[in-house]
C-alpha positions in Angstrom: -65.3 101.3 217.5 -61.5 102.0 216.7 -59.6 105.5 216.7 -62.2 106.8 219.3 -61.7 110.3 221.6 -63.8 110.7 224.5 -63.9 114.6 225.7 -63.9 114.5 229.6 -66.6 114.4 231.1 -68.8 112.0 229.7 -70.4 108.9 230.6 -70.9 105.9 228.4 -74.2 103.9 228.7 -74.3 100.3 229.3 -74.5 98.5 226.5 -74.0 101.2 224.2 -71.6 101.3 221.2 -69.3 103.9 219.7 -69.1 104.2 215.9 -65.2 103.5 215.0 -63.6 107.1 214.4 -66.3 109.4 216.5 -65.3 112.1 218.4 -67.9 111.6 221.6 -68.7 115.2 224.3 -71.7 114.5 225.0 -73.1 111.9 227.7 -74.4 108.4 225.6 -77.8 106.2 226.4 -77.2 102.7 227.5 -78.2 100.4 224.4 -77.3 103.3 222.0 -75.1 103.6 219.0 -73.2 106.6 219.4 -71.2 108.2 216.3 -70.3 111.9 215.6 -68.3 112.7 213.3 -67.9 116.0 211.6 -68.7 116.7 208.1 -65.6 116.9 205.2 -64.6 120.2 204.1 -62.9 120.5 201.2 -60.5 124.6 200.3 -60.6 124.5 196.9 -56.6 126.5 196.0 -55.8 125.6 199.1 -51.6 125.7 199.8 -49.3 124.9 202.5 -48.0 128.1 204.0 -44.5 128.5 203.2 -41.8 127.9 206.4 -40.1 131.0 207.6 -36.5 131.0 207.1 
């Protein structure tokens, strides 16, 4: 898939199949669909920190 990162070292199956935007660290199956993604986390009041002057 697109916008992919692979985390040295890791081997991709043959065959397999990264699902577009995963992040992969762990070793993949050859065949396999692979995705890992984590899940959303929304900061509810959340604000930017101001810039130091």
């Amino acid at each position: 898939g697109s916008n992919c990162v692979l985390v040295a070292p890791v081997t991709l199956g043959a065959g397999g199949t990264i699902g577009g935007g995963s992040t992969i660290t762990k070793d993949t199956p050859p065949g396999a669909l692979s995705v890992a993604r984590g899940k959303q986390v929304s900061i509810p009041g959340w604000s930017r920190p101001a810039k130091k002057k």
